[in-house]
N, C-alpha and C positions, 0 to 999 in steps of 0.2 A: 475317951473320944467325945463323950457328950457335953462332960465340960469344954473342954476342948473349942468343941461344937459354939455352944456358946457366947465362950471367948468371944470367937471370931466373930460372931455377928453384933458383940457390940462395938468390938474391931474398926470392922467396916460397916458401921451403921448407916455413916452419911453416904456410899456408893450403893446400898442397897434399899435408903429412902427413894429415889426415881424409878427404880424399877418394882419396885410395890405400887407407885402410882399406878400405874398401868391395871396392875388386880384390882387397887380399890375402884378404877372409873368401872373398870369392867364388869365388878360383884355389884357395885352402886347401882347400873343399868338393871341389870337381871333383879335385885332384891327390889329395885322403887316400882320393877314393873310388878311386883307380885303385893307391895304395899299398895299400889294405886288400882290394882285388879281386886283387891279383897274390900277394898274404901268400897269401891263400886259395889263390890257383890252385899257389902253392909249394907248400905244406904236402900237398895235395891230391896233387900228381905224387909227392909223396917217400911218399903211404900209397897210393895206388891200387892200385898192385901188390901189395901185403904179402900179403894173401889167397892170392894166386894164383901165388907165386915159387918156390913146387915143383911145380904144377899144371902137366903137360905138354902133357894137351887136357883142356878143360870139357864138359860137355853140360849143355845147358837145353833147358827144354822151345819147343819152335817155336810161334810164332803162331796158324799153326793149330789145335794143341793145345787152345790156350786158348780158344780160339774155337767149339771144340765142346764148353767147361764150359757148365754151366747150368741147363736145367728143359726138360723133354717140355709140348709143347702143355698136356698132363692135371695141370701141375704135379709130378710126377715127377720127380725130380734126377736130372739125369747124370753117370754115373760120375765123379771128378776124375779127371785124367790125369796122366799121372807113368811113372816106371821101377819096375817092382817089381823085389824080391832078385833074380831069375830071371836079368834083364836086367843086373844089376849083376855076378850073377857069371860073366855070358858074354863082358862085356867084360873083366875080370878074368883070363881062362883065352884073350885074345889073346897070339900068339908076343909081340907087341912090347910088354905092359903088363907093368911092374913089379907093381903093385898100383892096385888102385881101388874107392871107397868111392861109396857113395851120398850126397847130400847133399837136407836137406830142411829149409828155410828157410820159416817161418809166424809166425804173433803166438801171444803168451802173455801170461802176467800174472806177477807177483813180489809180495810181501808186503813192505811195508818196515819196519824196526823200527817204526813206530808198530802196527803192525797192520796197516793199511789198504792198498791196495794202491797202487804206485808209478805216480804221474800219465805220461803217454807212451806212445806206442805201443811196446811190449815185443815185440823179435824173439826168438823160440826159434828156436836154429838147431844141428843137427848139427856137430861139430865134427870134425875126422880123428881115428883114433885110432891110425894108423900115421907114423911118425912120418917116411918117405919123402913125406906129403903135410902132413905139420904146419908151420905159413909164420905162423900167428896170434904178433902182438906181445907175449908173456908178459909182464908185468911183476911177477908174484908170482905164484907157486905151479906147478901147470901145467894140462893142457889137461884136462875129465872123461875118460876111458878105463875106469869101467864106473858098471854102473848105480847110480842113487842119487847121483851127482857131479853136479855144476852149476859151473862157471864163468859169472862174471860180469865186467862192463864196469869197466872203473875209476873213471869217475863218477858211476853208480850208486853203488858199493862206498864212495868216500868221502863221497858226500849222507847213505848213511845206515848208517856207521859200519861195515858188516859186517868178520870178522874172518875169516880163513883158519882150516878144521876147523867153523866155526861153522855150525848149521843154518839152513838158512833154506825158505819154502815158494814152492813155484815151480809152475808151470801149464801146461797147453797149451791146446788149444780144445778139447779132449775132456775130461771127466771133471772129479774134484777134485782142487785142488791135493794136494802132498806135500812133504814135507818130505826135503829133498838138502842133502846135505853142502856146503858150498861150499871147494872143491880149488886154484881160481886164479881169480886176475884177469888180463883181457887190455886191450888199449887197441886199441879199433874206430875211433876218430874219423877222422874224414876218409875211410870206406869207404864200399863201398854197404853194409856193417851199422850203419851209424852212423844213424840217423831220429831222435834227440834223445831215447829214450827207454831201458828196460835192452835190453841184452842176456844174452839167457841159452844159455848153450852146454851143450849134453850131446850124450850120443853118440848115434850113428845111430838105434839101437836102442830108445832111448830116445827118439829125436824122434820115430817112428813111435808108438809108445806113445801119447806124452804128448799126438800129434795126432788120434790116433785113424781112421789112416791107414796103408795098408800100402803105400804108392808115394812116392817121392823125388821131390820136384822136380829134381834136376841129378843129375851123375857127375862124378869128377875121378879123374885118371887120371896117373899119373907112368909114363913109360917107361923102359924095359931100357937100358943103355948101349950107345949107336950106334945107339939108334933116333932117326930125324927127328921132329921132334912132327907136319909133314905127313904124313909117311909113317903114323901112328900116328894123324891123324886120319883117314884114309880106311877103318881099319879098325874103327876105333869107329863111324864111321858105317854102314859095313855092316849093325853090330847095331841102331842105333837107328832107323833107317829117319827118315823124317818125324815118327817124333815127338819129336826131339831136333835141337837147332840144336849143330852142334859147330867149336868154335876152340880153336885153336893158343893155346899161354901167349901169343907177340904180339899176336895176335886182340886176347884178351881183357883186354890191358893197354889196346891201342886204344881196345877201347871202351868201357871203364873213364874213361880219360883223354877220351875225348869226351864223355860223357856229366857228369863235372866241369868240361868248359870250359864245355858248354851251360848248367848251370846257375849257374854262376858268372858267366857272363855275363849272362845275364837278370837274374841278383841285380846286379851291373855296371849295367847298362841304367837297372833299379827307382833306385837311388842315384845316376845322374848325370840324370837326372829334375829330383830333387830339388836339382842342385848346377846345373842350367840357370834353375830357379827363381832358386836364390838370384844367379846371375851377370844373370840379367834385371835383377832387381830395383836391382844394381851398375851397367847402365847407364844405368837412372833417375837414379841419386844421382851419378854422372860427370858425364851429359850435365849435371844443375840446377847442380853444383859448377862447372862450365866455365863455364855461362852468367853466372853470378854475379862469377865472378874476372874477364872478358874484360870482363862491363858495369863492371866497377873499375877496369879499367885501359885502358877506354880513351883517354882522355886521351895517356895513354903509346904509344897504336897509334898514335893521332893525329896526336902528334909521328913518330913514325918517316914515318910520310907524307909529313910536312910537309918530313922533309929529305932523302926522295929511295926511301924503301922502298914497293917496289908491295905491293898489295892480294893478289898472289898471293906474296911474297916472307913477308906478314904472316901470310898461312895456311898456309902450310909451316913456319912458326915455329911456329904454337898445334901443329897436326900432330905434328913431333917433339918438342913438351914435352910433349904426352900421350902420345908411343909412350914415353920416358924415364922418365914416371909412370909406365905398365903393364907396362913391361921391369922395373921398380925393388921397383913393388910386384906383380908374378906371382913373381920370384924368392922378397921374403917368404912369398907366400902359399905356394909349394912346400913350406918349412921350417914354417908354419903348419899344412899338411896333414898332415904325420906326429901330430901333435898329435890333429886330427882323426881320422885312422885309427882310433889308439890309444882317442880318446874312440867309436869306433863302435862297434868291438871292444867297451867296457863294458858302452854300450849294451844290445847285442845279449844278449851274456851275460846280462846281467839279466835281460831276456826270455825267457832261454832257450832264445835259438837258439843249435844246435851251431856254433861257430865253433872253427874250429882256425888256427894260423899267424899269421907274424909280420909285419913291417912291412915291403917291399919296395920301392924307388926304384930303380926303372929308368931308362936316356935316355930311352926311350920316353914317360914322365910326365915329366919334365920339360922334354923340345921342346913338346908338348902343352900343356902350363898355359902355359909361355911364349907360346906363338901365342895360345892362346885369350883368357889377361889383356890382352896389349895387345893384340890384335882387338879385344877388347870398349872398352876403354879411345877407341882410337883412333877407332872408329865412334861412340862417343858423343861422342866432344869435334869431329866432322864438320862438325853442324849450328851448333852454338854457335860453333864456330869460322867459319863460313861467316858468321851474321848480327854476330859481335864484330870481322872485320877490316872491317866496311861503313862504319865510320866515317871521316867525310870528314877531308882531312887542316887544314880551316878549324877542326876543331871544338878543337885544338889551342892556340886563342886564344881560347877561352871562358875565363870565369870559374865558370860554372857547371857543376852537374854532369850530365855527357853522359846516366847513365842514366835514363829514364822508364820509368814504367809504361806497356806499349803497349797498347792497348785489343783487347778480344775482338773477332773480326769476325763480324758479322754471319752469315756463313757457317758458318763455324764450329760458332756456338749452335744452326743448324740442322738443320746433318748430327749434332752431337753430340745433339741430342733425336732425331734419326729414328732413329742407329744404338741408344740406349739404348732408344726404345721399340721395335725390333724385338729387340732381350735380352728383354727382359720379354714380348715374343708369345711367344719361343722357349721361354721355361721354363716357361709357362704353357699349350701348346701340347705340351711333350713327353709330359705325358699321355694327349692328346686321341691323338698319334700313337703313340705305345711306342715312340722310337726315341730314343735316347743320344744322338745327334748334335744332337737340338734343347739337351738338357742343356748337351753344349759349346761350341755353337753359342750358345745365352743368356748364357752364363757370359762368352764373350769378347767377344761384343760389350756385353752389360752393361759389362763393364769400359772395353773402348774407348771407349763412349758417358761414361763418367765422366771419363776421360782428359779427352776434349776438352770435356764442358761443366766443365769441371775447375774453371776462372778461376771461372766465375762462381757455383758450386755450393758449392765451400768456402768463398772468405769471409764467401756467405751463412750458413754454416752455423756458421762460428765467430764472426759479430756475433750468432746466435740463442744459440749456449752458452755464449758470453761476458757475454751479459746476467745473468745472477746474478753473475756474480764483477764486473762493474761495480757490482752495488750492494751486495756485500758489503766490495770493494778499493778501493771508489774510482777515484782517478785515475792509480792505478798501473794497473790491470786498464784501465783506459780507452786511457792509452797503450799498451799492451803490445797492445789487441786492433786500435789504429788502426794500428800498429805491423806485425803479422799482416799483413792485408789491404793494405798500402802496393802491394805488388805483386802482383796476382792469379796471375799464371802463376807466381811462383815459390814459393806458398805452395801451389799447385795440386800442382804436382810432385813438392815435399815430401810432403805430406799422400798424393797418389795412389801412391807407392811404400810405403807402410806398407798400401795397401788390398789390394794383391799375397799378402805373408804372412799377413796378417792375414784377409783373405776364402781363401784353402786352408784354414787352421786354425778358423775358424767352418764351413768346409764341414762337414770332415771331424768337426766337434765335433756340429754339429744332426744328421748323416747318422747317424753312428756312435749316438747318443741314441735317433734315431728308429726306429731297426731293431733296437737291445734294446729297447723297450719294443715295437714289433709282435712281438717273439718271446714276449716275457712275454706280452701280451693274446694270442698263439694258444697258448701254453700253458695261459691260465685255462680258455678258452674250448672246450679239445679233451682235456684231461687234467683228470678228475675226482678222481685220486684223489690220497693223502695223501705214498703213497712210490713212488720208480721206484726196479727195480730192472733196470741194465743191464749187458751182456755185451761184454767188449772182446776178445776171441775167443770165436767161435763161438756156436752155441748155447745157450739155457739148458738141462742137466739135467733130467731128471722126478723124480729124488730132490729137488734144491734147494726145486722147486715145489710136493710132496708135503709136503714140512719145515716151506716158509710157511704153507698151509692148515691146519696142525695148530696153528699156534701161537694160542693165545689172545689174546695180544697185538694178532693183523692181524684185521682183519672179511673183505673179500672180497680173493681175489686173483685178478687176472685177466692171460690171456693175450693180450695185443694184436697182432694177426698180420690182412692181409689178403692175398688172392687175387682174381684174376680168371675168373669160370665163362665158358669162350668159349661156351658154347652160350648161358644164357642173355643173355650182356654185363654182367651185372651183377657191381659188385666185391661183394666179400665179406668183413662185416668180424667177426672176434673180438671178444667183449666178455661183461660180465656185468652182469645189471640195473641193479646201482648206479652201473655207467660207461654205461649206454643211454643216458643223453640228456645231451650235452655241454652247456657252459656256453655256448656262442655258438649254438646249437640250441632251437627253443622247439617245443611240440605240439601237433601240429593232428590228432592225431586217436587215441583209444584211450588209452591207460597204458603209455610205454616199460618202466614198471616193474616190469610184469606178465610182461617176456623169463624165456623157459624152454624148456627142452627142446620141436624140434616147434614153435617159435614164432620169430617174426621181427618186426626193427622195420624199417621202411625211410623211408628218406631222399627226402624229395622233387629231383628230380622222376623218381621212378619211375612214374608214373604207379598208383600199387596204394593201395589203402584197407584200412580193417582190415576183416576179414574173411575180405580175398581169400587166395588159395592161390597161394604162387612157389616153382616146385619148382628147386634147384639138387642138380646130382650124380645126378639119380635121386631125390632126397629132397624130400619135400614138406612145405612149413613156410607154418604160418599165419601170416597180419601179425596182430598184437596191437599195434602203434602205430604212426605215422606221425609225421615231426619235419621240422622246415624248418630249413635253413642261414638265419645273417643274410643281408639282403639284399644287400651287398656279396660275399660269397661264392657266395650260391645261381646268380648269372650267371656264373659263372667255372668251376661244375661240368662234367666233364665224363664221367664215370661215373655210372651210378644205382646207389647203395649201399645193403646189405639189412646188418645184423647179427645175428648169431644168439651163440648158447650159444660158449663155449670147447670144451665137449664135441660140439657137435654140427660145429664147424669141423675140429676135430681128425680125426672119423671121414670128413669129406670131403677132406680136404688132409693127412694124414698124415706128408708128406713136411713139411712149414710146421711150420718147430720155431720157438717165440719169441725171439727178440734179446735182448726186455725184456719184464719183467710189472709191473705197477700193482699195486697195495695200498691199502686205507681201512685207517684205525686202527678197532680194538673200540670198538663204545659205551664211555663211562667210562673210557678208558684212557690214560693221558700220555703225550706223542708221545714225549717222552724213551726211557721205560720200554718202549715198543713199537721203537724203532730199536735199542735194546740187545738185545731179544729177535732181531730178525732179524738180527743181525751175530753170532750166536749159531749160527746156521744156515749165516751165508757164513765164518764165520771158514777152512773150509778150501777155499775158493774165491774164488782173489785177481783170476779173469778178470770176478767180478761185484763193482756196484760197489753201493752204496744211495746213492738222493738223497731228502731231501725237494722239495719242488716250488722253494722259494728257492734252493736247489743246483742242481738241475736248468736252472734258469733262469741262474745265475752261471755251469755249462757250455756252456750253449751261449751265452753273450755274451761268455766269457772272451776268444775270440778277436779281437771288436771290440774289447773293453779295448787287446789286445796291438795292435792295428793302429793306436788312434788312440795309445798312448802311442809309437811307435814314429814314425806322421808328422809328430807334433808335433814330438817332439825333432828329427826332420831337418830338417821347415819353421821350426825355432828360428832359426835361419841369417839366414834370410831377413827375419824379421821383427827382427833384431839390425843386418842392415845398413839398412832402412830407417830404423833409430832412428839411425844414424849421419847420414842423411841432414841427419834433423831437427838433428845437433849441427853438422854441416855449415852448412848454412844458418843458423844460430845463430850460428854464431861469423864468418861472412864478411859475416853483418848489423852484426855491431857493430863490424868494420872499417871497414864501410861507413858508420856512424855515428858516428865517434867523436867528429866536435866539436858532433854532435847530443847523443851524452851530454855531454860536456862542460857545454853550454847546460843541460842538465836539473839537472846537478850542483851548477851555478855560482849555482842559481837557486832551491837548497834542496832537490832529489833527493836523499836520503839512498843510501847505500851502500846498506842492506838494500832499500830502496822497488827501488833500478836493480836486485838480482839478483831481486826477486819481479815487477818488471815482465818480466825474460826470461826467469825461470821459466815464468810465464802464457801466454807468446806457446807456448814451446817445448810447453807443456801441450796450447794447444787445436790446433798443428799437428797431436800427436800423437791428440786424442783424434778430432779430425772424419777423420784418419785410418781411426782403427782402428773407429769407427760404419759409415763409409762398407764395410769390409772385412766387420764382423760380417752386415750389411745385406746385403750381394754373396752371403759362402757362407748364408748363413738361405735368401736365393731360390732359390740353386743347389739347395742341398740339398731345398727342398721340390718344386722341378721334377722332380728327380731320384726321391723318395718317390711323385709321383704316376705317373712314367714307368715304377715298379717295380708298382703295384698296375694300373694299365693291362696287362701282360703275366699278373698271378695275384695280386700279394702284397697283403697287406693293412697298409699301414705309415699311420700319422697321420705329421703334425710334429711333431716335441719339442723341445722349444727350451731345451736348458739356461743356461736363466739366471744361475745361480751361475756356471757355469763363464765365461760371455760374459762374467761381471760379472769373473771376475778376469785375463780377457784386457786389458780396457779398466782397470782399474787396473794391471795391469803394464806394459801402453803406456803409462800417465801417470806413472808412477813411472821408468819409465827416461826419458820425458823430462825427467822435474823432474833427475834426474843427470844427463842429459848435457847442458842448461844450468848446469850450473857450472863447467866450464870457461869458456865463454864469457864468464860474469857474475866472474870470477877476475878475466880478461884487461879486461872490461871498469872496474870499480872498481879495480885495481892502477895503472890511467894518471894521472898528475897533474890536473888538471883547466886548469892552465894549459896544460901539454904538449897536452891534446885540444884543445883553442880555437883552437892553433896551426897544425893539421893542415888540409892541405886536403885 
């Protein structure tokens, strides 16, 4: 039987190349995501350390530390914590320290040659300027060593051309930018200073400076020779008591290097997700591929029966020809994955995300993909193989052909309406409840319930969209759709693995739509005015703000800041007339318009009217209006909010410096010519940024952009092996038909008519497919939209149509190519040679 075995599979080698595609995309995903996760975790251990390779103990600040930053009940800030000079130079003046520096790590902002300041989170950070602790990667020039010097990151420097000696302006969270010489470039990647955006390096002295802070966050400390670095850290500790956590250079390569596995892993995790998807979806299109080859050849089972092979000898044979297929093709798919890697790698880049490191193959990936391909392989070809050795060994003396269409059972049609109408409670109900689990919970039994009313749901649905192309094609489209439906389960299984890829990617398309446009409508709806200006460190300046209100160009500026008074409970919001009453806010009582000094609007439901007196702070303020939330928000409050003046906020909250400030444009003045005037004002402050309200909204959705462009191309995969499926079953049909085409041929079927009759079939498998999938994520995601505003959010449905519409012509476009092969194979045969074929 094993020869046997074999045989057959070099037999049939050309109908079991398409259906190993399927394993190899699927091993390729899973092995390139374990090549591109181990590249990472390489790269990672060869820079972890760099930092730290002269550092003989660190100090950072301890937990606790941090845990006592913050704000006094009274809103008060409390002191930051940190090591001042004192403390730096007492550890300094230990028997065992060589030398040691303070180091003080915070955000900043950078200028980039355009002007404008450089997208990313910008770390300012201290650099050594002894060169017993100097460990940073130079790769031009060297490290700053006084004031006025800036080093910068290497990818920065080459984004945006800077040159060595050249000036450039650079920022802390304190104060205005300045202009620093830039002295070196270093290469951070793969550090904990790497977060994907500049780095800027100056000296200690200048970190404090520039943060507007007289205390370090860390100490690094190189020892004397022949001192232990334990020995050395018991004596640092001494000085720093609890408020510094202190390790050994091992320590803190440790936890460097753990703190890279952990995230590398979860990033690991995120991407084999995605390669489980796609390996699902492979044993869809195995198991239909089996079912298909075993009902062809049973005849041939038949006979082995007939002269002497048991039923359990016949499925030990199907068994090792598909471990053969998935030993054969998980090895392609291995060699496939590096492929993949390398395409994730671009990917990413593209994006933006910090990636560093090269392509890694380990045994470890490759035992792995190996087990996992033929696992997969094997388990789907289980079932097929169990119902294709059941044929008796009489049937060997037929003349006809063994395969039927087997009919739905009864049963079946049952439990597949009961499990799809409890999907459809579930997604419709996770509102009602607020709880994600009904989301998942809908989404897979929706799907299940498609599954099995599968038979009888698709050919319904492809004699419904095939009706126009029957009276535009005739009797081509006629055969092609009776053609389709000949066999309900196997048109079923085709079609329901395309609903896989194709329902994540309508999820995530309506989900991601629907959540930038709730963010634009609560932007309309909450921000009145024309421009935001925001702060990527620290606070805004009282010169910057002083600057705006003078310009002619801006009409009101205001400072948007709230608090909470605990005496009275009520929050407290900044504002200034023209922003008193939001666009999702109407008025019910007074003139928000009428806000001034000594005067308050308040937000129902405070229970206050105009007239009344609400004293906050000690300070007593009249209501002058009264405004209501939409209804869909007003039950969701959960604060009673009062706004007053800028000025009159400021004399109560003192410490409440703004983030960001709003802006109208001047009567009569061009928005142009007014954003030129306030970039006039930030030009020497790169930590702020200006948006108009269409910017403002493109930030905060940028990051939905980067997620859906980012799942797509992963669940690309997926939705590539289901269209194999469909070529699959395509071309094992017109095996299975050949002295049917023949007949059609012989009988005046034109060559063009036979490839547009299995273009059409191959069209509507793929299009009732990818309906069926658009259909799946639209529900999920609107289940999921109502389960987010049940918890606070305010999100509608958005249903991008254009994009659905070029989901569903790219499925019908890759199916119309991958029936040419098949219609190749099929018109290339003689027509007498098909006539002869049994």
């Amino acid at each position: 039987m094993i020869k046997l075995t074999l045989k057959s599979l070099r037999a049939n080698s050309v109908r079991l190349i398409l259906s190993s595609l399927a394993i190899v995309l699927g091993v390729a995903f899973i092995a390139g995501t374990f090549v591109f996760t181990d590249g990472l975790k390489q790269a990672s251990y060869d820079k972890v350390g760099k930092l730290d390779r002269k550092t003989s103990v660190g100090v950072e600040l301890s937990e606790d530390a941090f845990r006592a930053a913050g704000r006094n009940p009274d809103g008060t800030k409390v002191e930051s914590p940190g090591f001042d000079q004192a403390t730096v130079d007492k550890v300094a003046k230990l028997s065992g320290v060589a030398v040691a520096e303070g180091v003080l790590r915070g955000s900043g902002a950078l200028t980039g040659s355009n002007g404008k300041p450089v997208r990313g989170y910008a770390t300012l950070s201290s650099v050594p300027t002894s060169k017993d602790l100097q460990s940073y990667g130079v790769t031009a020039g060297r490290l700053a060593a006084n004031p006025g010097e800036v080093t910068l990151d290497t990818r920065t420097v080459d984004k945006q051309g800077f040159k060595l000696g050249q000036s450039v302006t650079v920022a802390g969270e304190k104060g205005a930018g300045q202009k620093m010489t830039l002295v070196g470039v270093v290469d951070v990647s793969g550090t904990a200073l790497d977060f994907g955006g500049p780095f800027i390096g100056v000296t200690p002295a200048e970190a404090l400076r520039m943060s507007g802070t007289a205390k370090y966050t860390g100490i690094i400390v190189a020892a004397t020779p022949g001192v232990t670095d334990e020995a050395l850290a018991k004596e640092v500790k001494q000085v720093v008591g609890s408020l510094g956590d202190v390790k050994t250079r091992q320590q803190l390569l440790d936890a460097g290097l753990a703190q890279v596995v952990q995230n590398v892993e979860q990033f690991n995790y995120v991407l084999l997700t995605f390669g489980a998807i796609s390996a699902f979806v492979a044993a869809f299109v195995i198991a239909n591929t089996f079912t298909i080859v075993l009902a062809q050849r049973a005849r041939q089972t038949a006979l082995l029966r007939l002269v002497g092979a048991t039923r359990g000898q016949a499925f030990r044979s199907v068994v090792l020809e598909s471990a053969v297929v998935g030993f054969v093709a998980s090895a392609a798919g291995i060699l496939a994955g590096l492929g993949i890697a390398a395409g994730m790698q671009t990917v990413l880049r593209r994006l933006d995300f910090p990636m560093e490191g090269g392509l890694v193959l380990t045994w470890k990936t490759i035992v792995l993909s190996l087990v996992i391909g033929t696992g997969i392989t094997v388990f789907s070809a289980l079932v097929p193989a169990w119902r294709g050795t059941r044929v008796p060994p009489v049937a060997a003396l037929s003349d006809s052909a063994v395969e039927t269409a087997r009919k739905v059972s009864l049963f079946r049609l049952i439990s597949g309406g009961l499990v799809l109408a409890a999907g459809v409670v579930c997604l419709v109900g996770a509102g009602t409840f607020g709880n994600f689990l009904f989301v998942g919970a809908g989404g897979v039994l929706t799907f299940a319930g498609i599954v099995m009313f599968g038979p009888v749901l698709v050919p319904f649905l492809v004699r419904v969209l095939g009706w126009p192309l029957r009276k535009l094609f005739g009797a081509t489209a006629t055969l092609a759709i009776s053609n389709a439906v000949r066999n309900p389960r196997r048109i079923a299984a085709t079609s329901v693995a395309l609903v896989i890829g194709i329902g994540l990617v309508s999820a995530f398309q309506v989900g991601g739509e629907s959540i930038k446009d709730g963010i634009g409508n609560q932007i309309d709806q909450k921000i009145g005015a024309d421009f935001m200006f925001q702060s990527n460190a620290g606070d805004i300046p009282q010169e910057v703000i002083d600057k705006l209100r003078k310009l002619p160009e801006l009409g009101t500026v205001s400072e948007p800041r709230q608090a909470v008074d605990e005496a009275s409970k009520l929050q407290i919001r900044s504002t200034q007339p023209v922003f008193a009453l939001n666009a999702g806010e109407k008025t019910v009582g007074g003139d928000p318009k009428t806000l001034a000094p000594g005067k308050a609007v308040a937000t129902e439901p405070t229970g206050l009217k105009v007239g009344d007196k609400v004293t906050v702070k000690g300070r007593s303020f009249q209501v002058v209006g009264v405004v209501q939330q939409k209804d869909e928000n007003k039950k969701r409050a959960t604060l009673k909010q009062v706004s007053v003046m800028d000025a009159d906020f400021t004399a109560m909250f003192p410490d409440y410096r703004p983030y960001a400030l709003e802006a109208s444009i001047a009567s009569g003045v061009a928005a142009d010519k007014a954003m030129d005037a306030a970039y006039t004002v930030l030009e020497n402050y790169p930590t702020l940024e200006l948006m108009d309200r269409a910017a403002y909204k493109q930030q905060l959705t940028s990051t939905v952009d980067t997620m859906l462009a980012f799942v797509t191309a992963m669940l690309g995969l997926a939705v590539v092996i289901s269209l194999i499926g469909v070529a699959n079953t395509l071309t094992l049909s017109v095996v299975e038909r050949t002295r049917e085409n023949g007949v059609l041929r012989a009988v005046g079927l034109t060559s063009g008519k036979l490839r547009g009759m299995l273009a059409v079939e191959a069209i509507m498998m793929a299009l009732v497919g990818a309906l069926l999938g658009v259909a799946l994520g639209t529900a999920v995601s609107a289940g999921a939209m109502n389960m987010i505003n049940s918890l606070g959010g305010d999100f509608g449905v958005t249903v991008p149509w254009g994009k659905l519409a070029i989901i569903l012509a790219v499925a019908a476009g890759a199916a119309l190519a991958a029936s040419v092969f098949p219609a190749r194979r099929a018109v290339s045969r003689p027509v007498v040679e098909s006539l002869a074929t049994e």
